[in-house]
C-alpha positions as CSV (number, residue, x, y, z in Angstrom):
1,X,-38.7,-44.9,-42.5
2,X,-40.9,-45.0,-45.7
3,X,-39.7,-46.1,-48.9
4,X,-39.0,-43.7,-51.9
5,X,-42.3,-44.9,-52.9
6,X,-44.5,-43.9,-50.8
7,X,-43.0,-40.1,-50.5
8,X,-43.9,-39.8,-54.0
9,X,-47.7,-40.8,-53.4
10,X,-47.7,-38.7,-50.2
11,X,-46.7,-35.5,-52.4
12,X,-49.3,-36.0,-55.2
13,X,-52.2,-36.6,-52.4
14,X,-51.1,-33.4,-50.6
15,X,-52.3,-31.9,-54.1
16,X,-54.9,-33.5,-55.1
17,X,-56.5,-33.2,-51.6
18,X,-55.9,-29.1,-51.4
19,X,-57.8,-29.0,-55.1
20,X,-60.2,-30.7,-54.2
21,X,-61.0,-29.2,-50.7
22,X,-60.9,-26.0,-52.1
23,X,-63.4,-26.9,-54.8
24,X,-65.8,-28.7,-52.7
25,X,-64.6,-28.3,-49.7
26,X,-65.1,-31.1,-46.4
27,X,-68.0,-33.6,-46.0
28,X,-69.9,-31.8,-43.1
29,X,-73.1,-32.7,-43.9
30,X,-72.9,-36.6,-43.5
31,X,-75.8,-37.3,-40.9
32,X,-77.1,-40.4,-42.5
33,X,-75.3,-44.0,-41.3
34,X,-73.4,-43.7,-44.7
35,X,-72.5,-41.0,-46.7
36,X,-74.3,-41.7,-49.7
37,X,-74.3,-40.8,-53.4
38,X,-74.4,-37.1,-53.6
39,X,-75.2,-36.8,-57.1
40,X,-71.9,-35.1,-58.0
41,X,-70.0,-36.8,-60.9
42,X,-66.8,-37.3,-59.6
43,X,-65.8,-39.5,-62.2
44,X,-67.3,-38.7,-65.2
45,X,-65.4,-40.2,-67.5
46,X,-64.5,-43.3,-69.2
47,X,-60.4,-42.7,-68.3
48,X,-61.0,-41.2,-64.5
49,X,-63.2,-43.9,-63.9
50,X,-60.6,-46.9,-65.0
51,X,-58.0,-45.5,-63.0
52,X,-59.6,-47.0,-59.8
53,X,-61.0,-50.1,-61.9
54,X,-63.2,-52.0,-59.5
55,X,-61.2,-51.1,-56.4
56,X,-63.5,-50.1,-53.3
57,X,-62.6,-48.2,-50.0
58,X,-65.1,-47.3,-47.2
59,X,-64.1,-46.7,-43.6
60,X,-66.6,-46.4,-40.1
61,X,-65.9,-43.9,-38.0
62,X,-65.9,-44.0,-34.0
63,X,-68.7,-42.1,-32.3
64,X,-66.8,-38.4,-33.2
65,X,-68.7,-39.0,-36.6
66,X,-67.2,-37.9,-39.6
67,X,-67.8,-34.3,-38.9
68,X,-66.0,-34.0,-35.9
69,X,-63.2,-31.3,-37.6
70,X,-60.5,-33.4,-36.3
71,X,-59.1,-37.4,-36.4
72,X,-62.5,-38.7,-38.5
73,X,-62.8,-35.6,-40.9
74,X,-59.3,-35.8,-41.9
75,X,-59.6,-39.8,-43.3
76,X,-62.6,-39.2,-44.8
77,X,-60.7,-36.0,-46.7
78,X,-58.3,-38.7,-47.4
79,X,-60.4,-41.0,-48.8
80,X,-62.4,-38.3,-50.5
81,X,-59.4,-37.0,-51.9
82,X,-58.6,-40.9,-53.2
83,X,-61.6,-41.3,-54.6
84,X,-61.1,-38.2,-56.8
85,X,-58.0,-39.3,-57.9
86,X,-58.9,-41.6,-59.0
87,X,-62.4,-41.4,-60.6
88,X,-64.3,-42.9,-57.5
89,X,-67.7,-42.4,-57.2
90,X,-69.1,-41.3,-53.6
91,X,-71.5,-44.5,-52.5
92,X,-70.2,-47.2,-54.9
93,X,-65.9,-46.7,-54.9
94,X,-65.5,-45.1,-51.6
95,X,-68.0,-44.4,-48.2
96,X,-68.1,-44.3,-44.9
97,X,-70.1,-45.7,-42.0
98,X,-71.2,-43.1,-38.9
99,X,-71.1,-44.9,-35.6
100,X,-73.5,-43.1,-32.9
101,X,-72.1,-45.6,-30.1
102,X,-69.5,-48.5,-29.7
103,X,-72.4,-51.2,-30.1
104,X,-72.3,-49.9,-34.0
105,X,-68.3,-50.6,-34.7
106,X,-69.2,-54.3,-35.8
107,X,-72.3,-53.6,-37.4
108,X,-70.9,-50.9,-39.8
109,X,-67.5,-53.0,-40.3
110,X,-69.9,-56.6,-41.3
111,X,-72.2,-54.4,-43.0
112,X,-69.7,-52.8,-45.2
113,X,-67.9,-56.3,-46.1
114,X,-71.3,-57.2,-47.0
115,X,-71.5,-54.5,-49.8
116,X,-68.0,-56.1,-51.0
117,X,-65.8,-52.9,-50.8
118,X,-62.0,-53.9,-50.8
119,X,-60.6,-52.0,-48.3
120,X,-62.2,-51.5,-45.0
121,X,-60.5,-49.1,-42.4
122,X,-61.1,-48.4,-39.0
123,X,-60.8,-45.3,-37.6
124,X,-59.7,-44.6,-34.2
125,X,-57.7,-47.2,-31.2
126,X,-61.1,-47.6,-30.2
127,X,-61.9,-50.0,-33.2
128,X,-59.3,-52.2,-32.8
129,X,-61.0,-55.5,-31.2
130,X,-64.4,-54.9,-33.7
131,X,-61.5,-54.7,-36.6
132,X,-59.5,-57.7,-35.3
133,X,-62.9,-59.8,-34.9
134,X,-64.4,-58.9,-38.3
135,X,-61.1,-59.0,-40.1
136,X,-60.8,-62.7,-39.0
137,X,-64.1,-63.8,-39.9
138,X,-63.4,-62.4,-43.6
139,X,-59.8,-63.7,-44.4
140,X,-60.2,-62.4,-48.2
141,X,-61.5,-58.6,-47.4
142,X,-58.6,-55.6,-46.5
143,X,-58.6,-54.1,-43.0
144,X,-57.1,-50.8,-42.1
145,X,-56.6,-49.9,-38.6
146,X,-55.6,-47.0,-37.6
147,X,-54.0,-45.8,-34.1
148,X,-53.8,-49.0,-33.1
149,X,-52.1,-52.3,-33.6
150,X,-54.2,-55.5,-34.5
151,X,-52.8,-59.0,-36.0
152,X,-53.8,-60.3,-39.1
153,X,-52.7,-61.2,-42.3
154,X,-55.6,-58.8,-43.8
155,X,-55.0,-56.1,-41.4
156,X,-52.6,-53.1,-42.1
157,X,-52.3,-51.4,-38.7
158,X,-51.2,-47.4,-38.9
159,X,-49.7,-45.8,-36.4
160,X,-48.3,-42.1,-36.0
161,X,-45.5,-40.5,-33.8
162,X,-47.9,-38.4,-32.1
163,X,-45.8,-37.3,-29.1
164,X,-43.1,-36.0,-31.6
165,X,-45.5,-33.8,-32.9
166,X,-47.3,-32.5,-29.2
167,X,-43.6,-32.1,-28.2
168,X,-43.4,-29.1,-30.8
169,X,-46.5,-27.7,-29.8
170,X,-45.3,-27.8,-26.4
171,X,-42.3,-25.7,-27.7
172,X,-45.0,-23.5,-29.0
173,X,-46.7,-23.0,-25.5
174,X,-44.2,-22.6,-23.7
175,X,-43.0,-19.5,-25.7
176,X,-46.4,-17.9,-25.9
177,X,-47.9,-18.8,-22.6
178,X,-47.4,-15.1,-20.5
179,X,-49.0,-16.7,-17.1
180,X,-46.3,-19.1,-17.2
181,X,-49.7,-21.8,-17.4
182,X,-51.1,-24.1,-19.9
183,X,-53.1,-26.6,-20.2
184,X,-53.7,-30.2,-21.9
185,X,-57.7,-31.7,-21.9
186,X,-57.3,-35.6,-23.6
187,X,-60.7,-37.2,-24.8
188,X,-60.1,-40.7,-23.2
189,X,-57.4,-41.5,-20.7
190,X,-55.5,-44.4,-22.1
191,X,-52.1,-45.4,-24.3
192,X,-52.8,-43.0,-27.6
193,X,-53.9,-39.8,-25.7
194,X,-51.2,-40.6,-23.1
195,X,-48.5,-40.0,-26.0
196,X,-50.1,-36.3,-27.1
197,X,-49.8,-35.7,-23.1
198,X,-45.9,-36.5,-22.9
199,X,-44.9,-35.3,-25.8
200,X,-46.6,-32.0,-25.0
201,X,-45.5,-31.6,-21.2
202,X,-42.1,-32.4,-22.2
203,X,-41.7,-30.0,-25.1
204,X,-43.2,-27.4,-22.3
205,X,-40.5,-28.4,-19.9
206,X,-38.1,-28.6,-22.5
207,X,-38.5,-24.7,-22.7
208,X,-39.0,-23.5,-19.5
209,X,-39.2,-26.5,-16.6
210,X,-40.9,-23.6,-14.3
211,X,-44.1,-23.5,-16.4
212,X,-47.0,-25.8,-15.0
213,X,-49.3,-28.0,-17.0
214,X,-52.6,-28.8,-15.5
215,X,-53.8,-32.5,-17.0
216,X,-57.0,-33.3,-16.9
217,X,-59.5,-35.9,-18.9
218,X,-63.0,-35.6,-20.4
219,X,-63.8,-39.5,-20.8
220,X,-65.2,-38.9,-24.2
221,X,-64.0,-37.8,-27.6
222,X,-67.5,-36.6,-28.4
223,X,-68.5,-34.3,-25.8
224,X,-68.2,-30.2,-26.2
225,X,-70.0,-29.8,-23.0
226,X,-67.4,-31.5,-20.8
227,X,-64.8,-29.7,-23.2
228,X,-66.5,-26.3,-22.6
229,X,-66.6,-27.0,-18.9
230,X,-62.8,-28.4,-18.3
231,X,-61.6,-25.3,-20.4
232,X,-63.5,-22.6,-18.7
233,X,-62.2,-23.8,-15.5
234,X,-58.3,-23.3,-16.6
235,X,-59.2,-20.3,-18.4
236,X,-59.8,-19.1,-15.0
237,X,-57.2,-20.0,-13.1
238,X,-55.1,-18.1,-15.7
239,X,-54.0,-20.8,-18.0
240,X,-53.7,-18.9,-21.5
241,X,-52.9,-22.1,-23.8
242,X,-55.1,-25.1,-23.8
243,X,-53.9,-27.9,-26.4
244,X,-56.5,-30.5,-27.0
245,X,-56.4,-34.2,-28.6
246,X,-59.9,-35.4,-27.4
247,X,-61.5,-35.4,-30.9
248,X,-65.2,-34.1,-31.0
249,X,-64.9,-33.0,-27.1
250,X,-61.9,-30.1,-28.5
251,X,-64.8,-27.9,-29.7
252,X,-65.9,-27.0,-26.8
253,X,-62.0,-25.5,-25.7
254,X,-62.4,-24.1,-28.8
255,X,-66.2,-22.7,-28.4
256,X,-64.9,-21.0,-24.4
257,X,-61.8,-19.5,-25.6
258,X,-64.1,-17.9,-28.4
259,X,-66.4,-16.9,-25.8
260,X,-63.7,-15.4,-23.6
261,X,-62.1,-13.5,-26.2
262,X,-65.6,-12.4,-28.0
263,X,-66.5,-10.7,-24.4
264,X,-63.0,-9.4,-23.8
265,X,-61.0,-9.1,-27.0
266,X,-58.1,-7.8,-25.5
267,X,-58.0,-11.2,-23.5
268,X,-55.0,-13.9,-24.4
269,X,-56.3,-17.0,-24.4
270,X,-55.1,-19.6,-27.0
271,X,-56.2,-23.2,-28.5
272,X,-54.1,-25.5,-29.7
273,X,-56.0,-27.7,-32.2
274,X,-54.9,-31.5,-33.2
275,X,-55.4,-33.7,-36.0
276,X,-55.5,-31.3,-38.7
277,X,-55.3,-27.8,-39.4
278,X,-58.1,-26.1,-37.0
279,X,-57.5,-22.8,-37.8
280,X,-61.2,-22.0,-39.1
281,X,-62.3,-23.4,-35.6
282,X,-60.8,-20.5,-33.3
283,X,-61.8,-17.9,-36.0
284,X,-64.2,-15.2,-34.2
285,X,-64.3,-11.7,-36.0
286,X,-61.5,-10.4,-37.3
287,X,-59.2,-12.5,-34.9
288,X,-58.4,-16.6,-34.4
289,X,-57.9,-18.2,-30.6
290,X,-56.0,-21.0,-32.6
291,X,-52.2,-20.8,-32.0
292,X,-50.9,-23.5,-33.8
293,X,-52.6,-27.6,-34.3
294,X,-50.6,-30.9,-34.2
295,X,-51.2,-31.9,-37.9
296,X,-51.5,-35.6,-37.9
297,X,-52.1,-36.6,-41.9
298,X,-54.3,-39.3,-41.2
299,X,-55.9,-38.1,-44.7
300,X,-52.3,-38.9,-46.3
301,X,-51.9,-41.8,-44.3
302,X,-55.2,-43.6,-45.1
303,X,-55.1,-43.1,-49.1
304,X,-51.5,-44.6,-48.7
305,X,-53.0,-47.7,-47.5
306,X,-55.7,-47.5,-49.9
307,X,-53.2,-46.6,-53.0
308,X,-51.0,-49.7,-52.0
309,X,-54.4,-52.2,-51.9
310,X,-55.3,-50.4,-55.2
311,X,-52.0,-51.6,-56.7
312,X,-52.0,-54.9,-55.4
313,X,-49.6,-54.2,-52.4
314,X,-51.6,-53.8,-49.8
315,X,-49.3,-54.2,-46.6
316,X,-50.9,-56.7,-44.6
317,X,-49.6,-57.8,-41.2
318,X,-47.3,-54.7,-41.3
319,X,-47.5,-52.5,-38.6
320,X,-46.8,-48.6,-40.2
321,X,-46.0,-45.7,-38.1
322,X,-45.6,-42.2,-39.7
323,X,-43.6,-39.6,-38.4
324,X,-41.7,-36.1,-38.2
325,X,-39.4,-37.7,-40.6
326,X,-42.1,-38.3,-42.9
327,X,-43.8,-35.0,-42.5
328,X,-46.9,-36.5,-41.7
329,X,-46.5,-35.7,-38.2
330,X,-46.2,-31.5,-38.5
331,X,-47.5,-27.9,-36.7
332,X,-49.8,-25.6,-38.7
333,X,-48.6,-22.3,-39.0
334,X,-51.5,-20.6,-40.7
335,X,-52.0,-18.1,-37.6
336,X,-49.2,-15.7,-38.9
337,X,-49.6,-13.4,-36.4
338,X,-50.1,-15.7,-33.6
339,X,-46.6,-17.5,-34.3
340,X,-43.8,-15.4,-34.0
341,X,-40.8,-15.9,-35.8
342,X,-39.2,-16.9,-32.3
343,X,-41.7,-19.1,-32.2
344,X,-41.4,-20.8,-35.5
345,X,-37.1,-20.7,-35.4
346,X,-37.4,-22.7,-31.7
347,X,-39.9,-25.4,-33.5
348,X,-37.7,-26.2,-36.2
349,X,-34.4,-26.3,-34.2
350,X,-36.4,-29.0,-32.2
351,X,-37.6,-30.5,-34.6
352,X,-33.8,-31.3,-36.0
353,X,-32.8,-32.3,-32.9
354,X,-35.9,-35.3,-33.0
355,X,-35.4,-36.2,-36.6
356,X,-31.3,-36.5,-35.6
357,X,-31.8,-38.5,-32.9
358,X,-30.3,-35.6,-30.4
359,X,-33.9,-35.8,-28.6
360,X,-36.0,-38.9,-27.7
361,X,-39.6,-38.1,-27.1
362,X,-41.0,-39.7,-24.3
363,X,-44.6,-41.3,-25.2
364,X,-45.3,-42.6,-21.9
365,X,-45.9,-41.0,-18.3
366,X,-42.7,-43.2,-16.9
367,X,-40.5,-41.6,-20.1
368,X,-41.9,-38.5,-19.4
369,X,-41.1,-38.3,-15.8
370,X,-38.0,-39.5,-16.7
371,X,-37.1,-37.2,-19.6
372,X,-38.4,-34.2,-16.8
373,X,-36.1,-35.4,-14.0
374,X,-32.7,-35.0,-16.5
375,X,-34.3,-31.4,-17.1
């Protein structure tokens, strides 16, 4: 459980980063290696600026870039929203590094210790041994991890309770599928995606143990062809709710189901987003495919970090997982119409159950055949 402390940094972050998202809304234009100065005067003046003092946060992506509307857009919002906060200046207080394959992860991470920024996060499981190696080579820099565990004195590892989360979309599925199918496409088959996948079937199950789940993989988190292609293929076997957590490779669910409904708009075909709020992806005229998403605050949970390091407490060797409990773990409800007040009642009696310790999520495939077998 978080300390008292932390809640209170979580809440003033959840309003600095809708103020300034709705003034300048997210970084979707960051093509170059780093983001760069953009010439806006985010900390104009003399008392914004020595909030931050000389603190310094950047972060490298994994290959989704930082535009991939999910896991890598969110931290940089959270950093962007930090950096606001406290009079930052895009470039110089707070940056990112794009990586276009894996071979980049060290050569961003080295390169950014080299410009002497403070804290230095990692973003995705997939970072973890470039963060560990780097990390150990510079002893007096900050490392951030996130999704993954690494060791290290200098390395603050954040984790999230991802499966509690997919278990109330699951919940959500189940009540809205009408074929009595869904569906779950992961990016990379491995530990992390394997706990969106259990939590999800078993919230499902939880509902209705009758209701089949087709599984499948697309080996990448940045590849909306493979997306497009594993979700037009359940779309026509009648699955009617697809949730994704394979990063960049979700907007191709998202770009079929759009596709389906745009040629038949009396068709019911629904996305379930992950990561943040993905709402605006499944819009498409004067209707959205998106049913719900599996909010995962990594923006909250990276300018945390980064307001710890700022204030000299910068947990190091701590591992940090984020929860239901925490609400940084939550489901979007911004499609009113989509979730029915069924729906929405069923999610948060689950969700009480989980918080209470009346329901343990399974995060594994064992758990989960497990938690399915007492069904």
């Amino acid at each position: 459980m978080l300390k008292n402390r932390r809640f209170l940094v979580l809440i003033a972050l959840l309003l600095s980063v809708g103020l300034f998202l709705a003034a300048c809304g997210s970084s979707d234009d960051g093509g170059e290696e780093t983001g760069g100065d953009t010439g806006e005067d985010t900390g104009s003046s003399e008392e914004a600026g020595s909030e931050g003092g000389d603190f310094s946060v950047a972060m490298v992506t994994d290959v989704g870039g930082v535009d991939d509307k999910s896991f890598n857009q969110s931290a940089w919002e959270g950093l962007q929203a930090f950096g606001e906060e406290n009079g930052l200046t895009e470039g110089e207080g707070f940056d990112y590094a794009q990586s276009e394959s894996d071979a980049d992860y060290t050569t961003n991470l080295n390169r950014l210790v080299r410009q002497d920024y403070n804290l230095i996060y990692g973003i995705g499981y997939l970072l973890e041994p470039a963060v560990s190696e780097v990390a150990q080579q510079y002893p007096d820099t900050n490392f951030g991890i996130v999704d993954a565990v690494a060791e290290g004195d200098n390395i603050a590892s954040i984790t999230f309770k991802e499966h509690q989360g997919s278990f109330l979309v699951g919940v959500a599925a189940a009540l809205k599928t009408e074929s009595n199918q869904v569906g779950f496409v992961g990016g990379v088959d491995g530990d992390l995606i394997n706990k969106f996948e259990a939590g999800f079937v078993a919230g499902v199950k939880s509902v209705n143990p009758d209701i089949e789940v087709d599984v499948q993989y697309a080996g990448s988190f940045d590849s909306v062809d493979d997306g497009n292609l594993i979700a037009s293929n359940m779309y026509s076997k009648g699955i009617d709710v697809i949730y994704h957590a394979a990063g960049g490779t979700g907007n191709g669910v998202f770009a079929q189901a759009k596709d389906i409904k745009n040629s038949n708009p009396d068709e019911n075909v629904w996305v379930i987003g992950v990561d943040r709020d993905q709402y605006e992806e499944g819009a498409i005229n004067d209707t959205n495919v998106t049913l719900t998403s599996m909010v995962k605050r990594v923006d909250i949970a990276v300018a945390d970090v980064a307001e710890q390091a700022m204030n000299g407490e910068f947990p190091g060797g701590e591992v940090l997982e984020y929860g239901l409990e925490d609400d940084a773990v939550s489901v979007a409800r911004t499609n009113e119409e989509a979730l029915t007040e069924e729906i929405i009642t069923a999610i948060e009696d689950w969700k009480e159950q989980i918080v209470n310790g009346e329901v343990e999520v399974p995060s594994t495939r064992d758990e989960l055949q497990t938690y399915v077998d007492s069904l």
